[in-house]
N, C-alpha and C positions, 0 to 999 in steps of 0.2 A: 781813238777808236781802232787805227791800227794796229797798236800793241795789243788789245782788248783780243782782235781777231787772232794775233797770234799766238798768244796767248790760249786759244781753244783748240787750235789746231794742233800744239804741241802733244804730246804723249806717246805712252809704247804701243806699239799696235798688239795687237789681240794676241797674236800667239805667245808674243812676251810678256800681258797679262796673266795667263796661264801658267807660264811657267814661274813668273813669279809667287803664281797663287802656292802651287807644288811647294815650292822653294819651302814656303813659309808652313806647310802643312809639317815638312820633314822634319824644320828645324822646331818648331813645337812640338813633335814629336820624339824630340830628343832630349826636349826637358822634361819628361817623363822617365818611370822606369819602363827598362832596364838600363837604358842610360843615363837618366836621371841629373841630368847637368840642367840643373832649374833655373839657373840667373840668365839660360837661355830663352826664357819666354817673358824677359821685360823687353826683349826688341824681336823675338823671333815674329811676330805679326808684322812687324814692319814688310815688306815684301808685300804681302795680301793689300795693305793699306794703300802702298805705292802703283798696285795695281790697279785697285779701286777708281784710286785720283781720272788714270787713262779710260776707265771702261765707260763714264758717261750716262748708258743706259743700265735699266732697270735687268733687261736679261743679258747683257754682256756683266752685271755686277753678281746675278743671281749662278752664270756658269764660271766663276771666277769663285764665287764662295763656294760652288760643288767640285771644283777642283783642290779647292783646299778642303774642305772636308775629308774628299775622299781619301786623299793621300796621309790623311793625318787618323780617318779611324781605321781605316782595312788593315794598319799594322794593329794598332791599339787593341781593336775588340777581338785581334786574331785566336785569342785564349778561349773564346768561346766555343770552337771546333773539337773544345776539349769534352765537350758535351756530346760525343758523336755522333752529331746531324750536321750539315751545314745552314741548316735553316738558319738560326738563331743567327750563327753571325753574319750571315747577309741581309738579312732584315735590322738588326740591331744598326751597321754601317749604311742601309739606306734610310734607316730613320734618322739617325743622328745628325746625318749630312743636312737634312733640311733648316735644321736651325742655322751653319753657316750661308745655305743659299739666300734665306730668309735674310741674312745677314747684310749680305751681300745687295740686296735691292736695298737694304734702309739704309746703307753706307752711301751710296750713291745718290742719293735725296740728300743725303748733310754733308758730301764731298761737293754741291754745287752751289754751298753756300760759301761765298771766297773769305769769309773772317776764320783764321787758322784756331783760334780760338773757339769759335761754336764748332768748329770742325770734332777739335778735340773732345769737347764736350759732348756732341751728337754721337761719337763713336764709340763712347764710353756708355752713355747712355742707352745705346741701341746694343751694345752684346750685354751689358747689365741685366737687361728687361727679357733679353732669351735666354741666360745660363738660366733665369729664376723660374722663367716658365720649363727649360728643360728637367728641373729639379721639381718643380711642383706638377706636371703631365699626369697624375694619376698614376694607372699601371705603371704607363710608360715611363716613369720619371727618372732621371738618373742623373748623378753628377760626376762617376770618372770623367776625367779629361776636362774639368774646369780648369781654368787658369791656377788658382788661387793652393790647387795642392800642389804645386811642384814649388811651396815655399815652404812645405812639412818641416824642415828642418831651418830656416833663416825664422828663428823666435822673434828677435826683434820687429821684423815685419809682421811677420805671424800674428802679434798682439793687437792689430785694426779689429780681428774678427772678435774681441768681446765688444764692441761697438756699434760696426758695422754689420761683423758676420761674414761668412762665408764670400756671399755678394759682394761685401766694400771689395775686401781686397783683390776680387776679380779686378771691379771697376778701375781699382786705382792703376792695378796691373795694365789696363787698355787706355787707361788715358797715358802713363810713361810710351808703351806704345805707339801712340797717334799723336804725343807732342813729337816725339823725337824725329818720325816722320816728318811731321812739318817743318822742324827743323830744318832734315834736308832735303827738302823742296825746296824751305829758302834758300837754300847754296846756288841753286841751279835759278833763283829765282829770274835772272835778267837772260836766261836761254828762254825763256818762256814759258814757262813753269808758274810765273804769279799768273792767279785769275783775274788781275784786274791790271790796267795802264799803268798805273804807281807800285812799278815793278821792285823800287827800291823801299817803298812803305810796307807794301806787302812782307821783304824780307825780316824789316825788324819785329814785324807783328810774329810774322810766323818762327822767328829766333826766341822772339820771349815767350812765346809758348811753350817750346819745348823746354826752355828753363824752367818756371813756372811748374813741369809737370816735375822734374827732376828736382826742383825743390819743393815739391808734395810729395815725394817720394824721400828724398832725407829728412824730410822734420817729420813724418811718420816712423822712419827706423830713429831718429833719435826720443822718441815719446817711448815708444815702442821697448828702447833698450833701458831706459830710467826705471818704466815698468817694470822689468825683469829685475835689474835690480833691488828695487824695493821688496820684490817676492822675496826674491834670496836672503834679504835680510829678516822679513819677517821669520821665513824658514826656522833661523836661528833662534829664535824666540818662542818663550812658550805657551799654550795654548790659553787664551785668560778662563775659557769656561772648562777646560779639561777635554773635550769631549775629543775620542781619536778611536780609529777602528783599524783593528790590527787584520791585514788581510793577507790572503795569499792567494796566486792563478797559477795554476797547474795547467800544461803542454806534454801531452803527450806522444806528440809524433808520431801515432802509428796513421801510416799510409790508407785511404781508402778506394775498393774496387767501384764500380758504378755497372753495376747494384753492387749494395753491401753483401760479403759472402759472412756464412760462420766464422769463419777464420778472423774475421775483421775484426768481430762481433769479439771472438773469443781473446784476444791480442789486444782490443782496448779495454778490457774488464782488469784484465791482468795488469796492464801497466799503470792504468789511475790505481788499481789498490797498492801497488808497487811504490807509485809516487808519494800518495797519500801518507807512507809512512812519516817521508821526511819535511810534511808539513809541522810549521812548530805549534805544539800543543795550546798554547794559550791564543791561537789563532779565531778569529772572533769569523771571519767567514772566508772561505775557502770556495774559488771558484772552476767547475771543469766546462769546456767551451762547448760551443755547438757539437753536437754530432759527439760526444766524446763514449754515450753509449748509445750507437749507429745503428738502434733499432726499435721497434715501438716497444716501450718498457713495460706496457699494460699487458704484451700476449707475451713476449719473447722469454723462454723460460730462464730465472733465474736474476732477471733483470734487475727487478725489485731489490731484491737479496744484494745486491752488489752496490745501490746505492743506498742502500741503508747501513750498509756495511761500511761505506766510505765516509756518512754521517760520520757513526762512532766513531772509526778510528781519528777526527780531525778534534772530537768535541767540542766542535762548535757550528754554525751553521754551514750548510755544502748547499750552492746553488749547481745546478748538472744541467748541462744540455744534451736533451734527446728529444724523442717521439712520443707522440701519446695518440689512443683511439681511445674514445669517447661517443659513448651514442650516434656509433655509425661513423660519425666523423671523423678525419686523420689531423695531428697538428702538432707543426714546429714549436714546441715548449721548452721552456726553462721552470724546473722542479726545483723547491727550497724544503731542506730539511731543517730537520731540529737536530741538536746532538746524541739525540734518544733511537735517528734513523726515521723517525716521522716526515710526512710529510704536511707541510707545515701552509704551503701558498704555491701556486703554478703561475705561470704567464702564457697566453698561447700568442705565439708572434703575427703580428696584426699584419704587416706589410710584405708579404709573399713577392719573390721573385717571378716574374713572367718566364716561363719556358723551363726556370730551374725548378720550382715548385709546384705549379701549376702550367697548363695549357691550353693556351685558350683555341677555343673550335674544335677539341676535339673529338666530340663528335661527328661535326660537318664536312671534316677536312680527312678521307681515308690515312693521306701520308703522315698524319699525327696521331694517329689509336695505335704504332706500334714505335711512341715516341721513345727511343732507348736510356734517359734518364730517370723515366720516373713512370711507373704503369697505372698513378693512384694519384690524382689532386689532393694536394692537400685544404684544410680553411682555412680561414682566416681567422684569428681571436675576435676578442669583441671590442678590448680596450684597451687601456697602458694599465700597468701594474706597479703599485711602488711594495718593495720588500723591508719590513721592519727587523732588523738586524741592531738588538742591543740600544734601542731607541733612536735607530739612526737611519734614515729612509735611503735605501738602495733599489735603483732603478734598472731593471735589465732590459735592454735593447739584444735583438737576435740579428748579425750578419747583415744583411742589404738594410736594415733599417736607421742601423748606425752611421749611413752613408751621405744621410738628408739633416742637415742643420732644422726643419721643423719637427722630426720627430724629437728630438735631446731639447726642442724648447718644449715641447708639448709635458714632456715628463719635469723637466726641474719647475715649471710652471704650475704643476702639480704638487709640489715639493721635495723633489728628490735632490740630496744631497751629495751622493757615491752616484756614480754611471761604472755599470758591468756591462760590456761587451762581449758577447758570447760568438763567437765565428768557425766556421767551419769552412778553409781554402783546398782540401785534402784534394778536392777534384781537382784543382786548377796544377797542381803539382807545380815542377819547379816554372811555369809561366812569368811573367811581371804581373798578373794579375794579386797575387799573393801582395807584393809590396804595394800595387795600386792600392790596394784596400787597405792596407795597414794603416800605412799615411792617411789616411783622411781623419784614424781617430782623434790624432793631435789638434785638429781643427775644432773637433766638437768639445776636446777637453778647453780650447780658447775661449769660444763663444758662450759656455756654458761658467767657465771658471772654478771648473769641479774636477775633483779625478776623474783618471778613465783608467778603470780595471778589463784591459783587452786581454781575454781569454781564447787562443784560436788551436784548433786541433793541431796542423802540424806546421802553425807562425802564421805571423810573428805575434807572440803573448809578449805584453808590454805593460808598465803601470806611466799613464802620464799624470806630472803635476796640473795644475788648473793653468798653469801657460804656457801648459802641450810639450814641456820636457818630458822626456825620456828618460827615466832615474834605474829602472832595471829592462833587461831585456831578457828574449831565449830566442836563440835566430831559429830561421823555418829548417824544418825537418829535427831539431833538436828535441830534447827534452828535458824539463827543469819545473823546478818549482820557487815561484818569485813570491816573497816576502815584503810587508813593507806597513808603516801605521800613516793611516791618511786620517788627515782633517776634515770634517764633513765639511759644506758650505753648506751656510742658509740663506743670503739673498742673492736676489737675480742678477746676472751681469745688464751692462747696459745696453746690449742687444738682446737678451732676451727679454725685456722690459718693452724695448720697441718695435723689434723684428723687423721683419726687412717691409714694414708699409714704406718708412719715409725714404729709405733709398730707391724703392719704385718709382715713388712721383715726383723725386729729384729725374728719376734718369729719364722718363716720360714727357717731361717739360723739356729738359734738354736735347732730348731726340725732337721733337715736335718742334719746339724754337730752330733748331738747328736746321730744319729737316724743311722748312716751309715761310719762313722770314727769311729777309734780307736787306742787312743792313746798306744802311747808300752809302756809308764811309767805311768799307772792308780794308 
């Protein structure tokens, strides 16, 4: 009973949970861009966790996850001031923070359970169940600053999310996290550090945890790396039904003002028919990104004429991102032509940015009717669109939509084969926002097992293969025209067949087991 009691008495006191919380906010925020050292966030949580252990209560756990929040989005979302208001970004970093606070209190309900193993599980299970709700929130939803993108480029890992998805390999990222942790608690276990008397039992439990997660973590990269492999060898081989669609994404780099001036206007007209030239002719579809003519093409004089123009010169089909007004309404579209200049199919993009596309209250709110982004709501579409391109269904997703692993299930669920990404980062100029975005396409080419044709005004335009390589690039602010013949897919990967229901009430059970049993031999 003694050891028991000392045992509870041990830990950091408060101010050093805090700064541990910081710590950890920093170092996760360096496995992002711009500095982008990702093998930083299979331990940078450590710090938060270790704080956790000490904090005990519900609100010393809930001001310990706002201390990490905070420090980890007020750099992150700082590109949003690029939007010149500070609204956004101080409302974007007081919303975000609440999922770590929220965090924060359910860690501490499955920190007081002494088996290092439901520990593990519990912690995993409780940020699993909030990245998904911070992804699925409706308006509000978003997923920069997930765990799982600052492994955009470690493919072999990468390869969980045609399985798991987006989700798994958060989750599995926070279980290596919270074993290694326990790990070293057990070091310190006989200073007082175990939760229970059998201060030396405790340690080997909580040593084979941390193994246990580090060997869920290597037999994932070695599944993971055979995968690849066997891609690359199919690569080499050739296609048995013939079927291949020869494409190209056009980046044209020109700069945009906010608002778009003439100039802007006249400068992207110029440089896609410029570029257009040296698309090769037998090219079957030819992509220009969001925003590439930066105005509504239904009023703006000449508009038409210039994408009809950039049809023919490709002969063959041209997907274009711009504007359209329609019966009063304004909308983020993607227009498909024929090689004749017709056009052929629109898509009007269903999932509008908050603040960048639209505005909410502003009516209500005087300080937002003279919000300097945007003076015009735009709509909403109505649905997903798949584009028939040479009998081969091409899907186009607009900028923030491409961001959420359920919109890319919603579409190949449909049956699309090709994923077009259309984006426009021109506001964000040279920010990390530009490469936040980029990187996530790799994810959805994982989960989906499809190409990804990223088309962005001025970067990064990228072709990935269906296991999220990178085979051509054009860095931001450049200008190029990428070439390349992909193979359509036709069935579903095996998370988009499942989607993320059974990793919910995996992590659900284990938050809740974790979180409220306790076993009498810890």
């Amino acid at each position: 009973m003694r050891a028991s009691r000392q045992a509870r008495a041990t830990g950091i006191p408060f101010p050093g949970q805090i700064i541990l919380s910081v710590l950890a906010g920093g170092l996760l925020y360096m496995a992002f861009p711009p500095i982008d050292m990702g093998p930083l966030a299979w331990f940078a949580l450590m710090p938060l966790f270790v704080a956790l252990v000490s904090a005990r209560t519900a609100g010393r756990g809930a001001l310990c996850g706002l201390a990490f929040g905070l420090t980890f989005f007020l750099p992150f979302m700082h590109y949003l001031t690029m939007w010149g208001h500070p609204l956004p970004w101080i409302a974007a970093v007081l919303y975000l923070s609440v999922y770590p606070v929220v965090f924060g209190i359910a860690a501490v309900l499955v920190l007081r359970n002494p088996s290092p193993g439901w520990r593990v599980a519990g912690m995993a299970g409780a940020w699993t169940l909030l990245s998904w709700v911070r992804a699925n929130a409706g308006a509000l939803g978003f997923t920069f600053g997930d765990l799982a993108y600052t492994q955009h480029d470690q493919l072999p890992v990468l390869q969980v999310a045609s399985v798991f998805g987006e989700f798994g390999l958060t989750a599995l990222m926070v279980v290596v996290n919270a074993g290694l942790t326990q790990g070293l608690l057990g070091l310190a276990a006989e200073r007082g550090w175990a939760p229970v008397a059998d201060a030396k039992g405790w340690q080997r439990r909580a040593n084979a945890a941390a193994l246990a997660s580090y060997a869920l973590l290597l037999g994932v990269y070695f599944v993971g790396a055979l995968a690849l492999k066997q891609a690359r060898h199919q690569d080499g081989q050739a296609d048995p039904q013939g079927r291949v669609l020869k494409v190209a994404v056009v980046q044209g780099g020109v700069p945009l003002q906010t608002p778009v001036t003439d100039d802007d206007v006249q400068r992207s007209k110029d440089t896609y028919l410029r570029l257009n030239t040296v698309v090769p002719p037998d090219t079957d579809l030819t992509v220009w990104p969001e925003s590439a003519l930066p105005a509504y093409i239904t009023s703006y004089p000449g508009l038409e004429d210039v994408a009809a123009e950039g049809a023919r010169q490709t002969k063959g089909h041209l997907l274009i991102g711009t504007l359209e007004q329609l019966d009063g309404a304004y909308y983020n579209a993607a227009r498909l032509y024929d090689a004749g200049g017709k056009v052929v199919d629109r898509y009007h993009k269903n999932d509008l940015l908050i603040f960048g596309e639209y505005v909410p209250l502003r009516d209500k709110l005087p300080c937002l009717r003279d919000y300097p982004l945007r003076n015009t709501d735009l709509t909403p579409g109505s649905g997903r669109k798949l584009f028939d391109i040479k009998g081969v269904r091409v899907a186009p997703l607009i900028c923030f939509e491409a961001t959420f692993p359920r919109q890319t299930r919603e579409v190949c669920r449909q049956g699309a084969e090709v994923l077009a990404f259309l984006t426009s980062d021109a506001w964000a100029q040279d920010t990390p926002e530009v490469a936040q975005h980029s990187f996530t396409a790799s994810m959805r080419a994982v989960e989906s097992r499809r190409w990804v044709l990223r088309a962005a005004t001025t970067g990064r335009s990228a072709l990935y293969t269906p296991y999220g390589e990178v085979v051509q690039e054009i860095p931001v602010n450049g200008q190029g025209v990428l070439g390349q013949s992909v193979r359509p897919a036709e069935g579903l990967s095996i998370y988009h067949r499942i989607g993320d229901t059974p990793l919910l009430v995996i992590s659900c059970v284990l938050w809740l087991v974790a979180a409220f049993w306790r076993p009498e031999d810890a």
